[in-house]
Each structure stands twice: as structure tokens, then as C-alpha cells.
N, C-alpha and C positions, 0 to 999 in steps of 0.2 A: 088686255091692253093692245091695243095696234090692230082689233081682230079685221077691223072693216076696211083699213089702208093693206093686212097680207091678202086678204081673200079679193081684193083689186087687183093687185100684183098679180097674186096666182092667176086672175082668168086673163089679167090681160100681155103674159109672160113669152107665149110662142108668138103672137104677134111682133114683140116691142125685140126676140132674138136675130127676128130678121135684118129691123131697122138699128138696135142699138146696141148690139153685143158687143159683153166687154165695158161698160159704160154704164153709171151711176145716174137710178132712178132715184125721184123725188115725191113722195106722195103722202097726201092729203088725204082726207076722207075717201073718196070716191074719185081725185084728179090726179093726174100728173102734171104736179108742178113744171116740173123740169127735168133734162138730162147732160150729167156732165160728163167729162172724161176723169178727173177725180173725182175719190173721195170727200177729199177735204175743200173741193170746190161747191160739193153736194153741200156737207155742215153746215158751210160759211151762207150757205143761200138760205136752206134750213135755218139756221138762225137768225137772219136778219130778219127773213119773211113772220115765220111763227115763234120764235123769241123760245121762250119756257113750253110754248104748248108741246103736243107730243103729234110726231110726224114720222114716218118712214122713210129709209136710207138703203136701197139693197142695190146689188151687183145686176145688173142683166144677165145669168148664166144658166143653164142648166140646172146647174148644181150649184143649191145653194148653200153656206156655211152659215149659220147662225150663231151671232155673238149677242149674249148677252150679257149686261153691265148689274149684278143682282142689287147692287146699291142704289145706283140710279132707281131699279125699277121698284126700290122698296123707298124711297123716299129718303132713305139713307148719304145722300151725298146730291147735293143742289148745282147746278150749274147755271150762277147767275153774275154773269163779267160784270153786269152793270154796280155791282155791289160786293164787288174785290177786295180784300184789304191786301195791301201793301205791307210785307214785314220789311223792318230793317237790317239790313245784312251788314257783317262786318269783313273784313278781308284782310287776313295778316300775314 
């Protein structure tokens, strides 16, 4: 999963520490979408653009830390706002 948007990353990574270190790539198949200063500036672009599909989110560094989510990646837990259910909360 992601094999073809890390091995983009990885070749195209000493070029992009020049220009964007420190700074959240975006990447697609074989593009870079975009680059933000957040994270959560990354997601929100991430998801509006490709919704459910599966895209790439990493740090412009050196060194990178890898998180993975193993539920996400097993189909174990959905991330789909469009189709939220709303519980009712009580407050006493």
C-alpha cells in the first residue's frame, strides 16, 4: 500500500530539503499535490481532493518517523465524515 507515492518521496526527498524543509508533502501516484506548513493543513487538502482514496502525508526531513494506523490499514476502522452518525449526549 502507498508502495509507488514512498518510492516518489524517497527519490524526489534531497531535492524537495532544499526547498521545503520542515514542511508537509502531499503525494499522489507519482505527483506532488502540494506543500503545507501543517499537518492538518496537509489532511484537510488530502481529503477534500481524494476523499477515501489512499494518498501520502510525510514531513520533509531527513529522518523520517513512520506512523502507522494498523486499523485504518486493515480496513478495520473507516473514515468517512460524509456518513457520521451523531449520538445523543446527555449532560447532568
Amino acid at each position: 500500500m502507498l508502495e509507488q507515492e514512498l518510492a516518489f518521496y524517497e527519490q524526489n526527498l534531497e531535492n524537495w530539503l532544499h526547498q521545503y524543509a520542515d514542511k508537509f508533502v502531499l503525494v499522489k501516484g507519482e505527483e506532488m499535490v502540494g506543500v503545507y506548513d501543517t499537518n492538518e493543513q496537509a489532511l484537510t487538502a488530502g481529503a477534500s481532493l481524494f476523499g477515501l482514496e489512499s494518498y501520502l502525508i510525510r514531513r520533509i526531513e531527513k529522518v523520517t518517523e513512520e506512523i502507522r494506523l494498523p486499523a485504518l490499514t486493515l480496513g478495520l476502522l473507516y473514515a468517512n465524515p460524509s456518513h457520521a452518525i451523531a449520538s445523543p449526549r446527555t449532560i447532568a
